[in-house]
N, C-alpha and C positions, 0 to 999 in steps of 0.2 A: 477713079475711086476717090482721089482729093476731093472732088467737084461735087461728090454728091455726100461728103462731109461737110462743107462748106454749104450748103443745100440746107441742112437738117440742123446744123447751129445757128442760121438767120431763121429758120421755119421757129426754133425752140427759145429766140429770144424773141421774136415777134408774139409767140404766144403767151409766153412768161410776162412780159411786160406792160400785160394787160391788165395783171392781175395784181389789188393792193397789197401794201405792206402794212404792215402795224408799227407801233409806234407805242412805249409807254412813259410814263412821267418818271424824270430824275427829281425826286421828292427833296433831295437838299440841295435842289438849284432852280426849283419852282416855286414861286409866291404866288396865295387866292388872295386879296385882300378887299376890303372897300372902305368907304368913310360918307359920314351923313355929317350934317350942319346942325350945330349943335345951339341952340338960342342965337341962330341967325349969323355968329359971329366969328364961330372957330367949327372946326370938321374934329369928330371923335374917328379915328381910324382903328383900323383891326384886321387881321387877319383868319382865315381857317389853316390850321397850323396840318393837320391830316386829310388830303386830299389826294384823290385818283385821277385818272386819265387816259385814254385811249384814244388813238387818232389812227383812221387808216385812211391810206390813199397810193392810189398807184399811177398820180400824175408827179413827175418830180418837185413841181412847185406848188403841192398841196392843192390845188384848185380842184380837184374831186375830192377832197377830205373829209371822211365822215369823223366826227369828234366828243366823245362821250366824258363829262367830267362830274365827280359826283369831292361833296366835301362834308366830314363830321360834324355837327353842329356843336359836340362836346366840345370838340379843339377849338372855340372860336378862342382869340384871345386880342383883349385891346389895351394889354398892360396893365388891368387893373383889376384886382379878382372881385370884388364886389359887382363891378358890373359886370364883368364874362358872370357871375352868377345868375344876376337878373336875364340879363340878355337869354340866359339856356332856358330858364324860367316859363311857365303857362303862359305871360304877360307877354313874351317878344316871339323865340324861336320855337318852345315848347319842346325842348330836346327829348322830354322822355315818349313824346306820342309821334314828333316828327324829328328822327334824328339823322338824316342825310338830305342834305343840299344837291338836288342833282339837275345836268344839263344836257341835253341831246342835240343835235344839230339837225335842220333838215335841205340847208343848202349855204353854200359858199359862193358867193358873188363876187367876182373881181372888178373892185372901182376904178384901182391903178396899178401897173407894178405890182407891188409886195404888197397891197391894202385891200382888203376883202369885206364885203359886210356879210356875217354870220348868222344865221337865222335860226331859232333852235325852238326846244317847249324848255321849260325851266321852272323844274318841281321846289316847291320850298312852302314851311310850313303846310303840307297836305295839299295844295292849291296849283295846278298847271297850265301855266299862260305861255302864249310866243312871246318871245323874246326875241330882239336884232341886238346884235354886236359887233362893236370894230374890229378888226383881228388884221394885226401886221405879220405877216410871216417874213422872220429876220434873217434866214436862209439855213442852211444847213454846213456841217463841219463836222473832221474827223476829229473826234477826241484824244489828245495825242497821251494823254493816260491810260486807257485801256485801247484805242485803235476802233472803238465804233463810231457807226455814225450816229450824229447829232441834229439836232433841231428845235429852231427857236420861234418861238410864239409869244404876242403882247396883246391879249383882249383885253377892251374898254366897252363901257358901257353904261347905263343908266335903268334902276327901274324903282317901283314906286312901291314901298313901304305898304300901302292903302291896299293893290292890286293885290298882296298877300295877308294881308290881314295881320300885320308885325306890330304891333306895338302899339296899340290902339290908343291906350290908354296916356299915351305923350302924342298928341299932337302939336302939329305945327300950329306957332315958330319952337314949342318946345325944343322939337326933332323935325327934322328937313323931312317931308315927304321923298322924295327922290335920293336915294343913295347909286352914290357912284360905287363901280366896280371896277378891279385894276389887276390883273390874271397876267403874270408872264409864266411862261411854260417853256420849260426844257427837257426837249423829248428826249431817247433814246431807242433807236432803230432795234427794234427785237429779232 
């Protein structure tokens, strides 16, 4: 009788562990941010202060991870209201006709270890192009405040102002064509 309990809990974790888990964002221990070159000689930086997230994957080291990230374009903010005004503006992001930044993933690569390149479509300003990014997965941990588990993410990246059609109206050297983008993510196992 043991035997074919023992039977039926390896049969029911073999099946179970096939299947993903999800994963959603700790929104006060997650930064979107990016920064462009600003007259060749300084980077203007900023953040999206309201952003989402969803990750699932049911390999423990994320390497089957699907990952969905989407960010407000009202909440940008880069310390300085005059420009968070412009930037929401017709002229850059256009908040009121395209007001979510969003990211899809459609595969994960492992280059080394913990370093992935991330491939996605990446909706912004009305406009949806592939996108590659770097993406460190910094492991996972029990959060000894509440006892869930954890997990941490660092994507980097690059993409070009032009391909979106942001800001036409400053070109380069005004404004750097290419802005970097700088994502760490702190999930939490749902």
């Amino acid at each position: 009788m043991k035997k074919s309990y023992v039977i039926v809990f390896v049969i029911l974790m073999c099946i179970t562990s096939g299947y993903a888990q999800t994963w959603s964002i700790d929104k006060t221990h997650s930064n979107v941010g990016f920064a462009v070159k600003y007259l060749t000689v300084a980077n203007v930086v900023g953040t999206f202060v309201s952003v989402d997230a969803k990750v699932s994957a049911a390999s423990p080291d994320f390497s089957d991870a699907s990952i969905e990230l989407s960010a407000d374009v009202n909440s940008i903010n880069t310390n300085q209201e005059g420009r968070d005004t412009y930037l929401k503006g017709g002229n850059f992001f256009d908040a009121k006709q395209f007001a979510v930044i969003s990211f899809k993933s459609s595969s994960l690569k492992r280059i080394k270890e913990n370093e992935y390149s991330l491939s996605g479509s990446l909706t912004l300003h009305g406009i949806t192009r592939p996108v590659v990014f770097n993406l460190i997965y910094n492991g996972t941990a029990i959060n000894p405040f509440n006892k869930k588990t954890v997990a941490g993410f660092k994507v980097t990246g690059t993409i070009k102002r032009s391909d979106f059609n942001l800001g036409a109206d400053l070109p380069a050297p005004t404004l750097a064509d290419e802005a970097q983008l700088d994502a760490d993510l702190f999930l939490t196992k749902d």
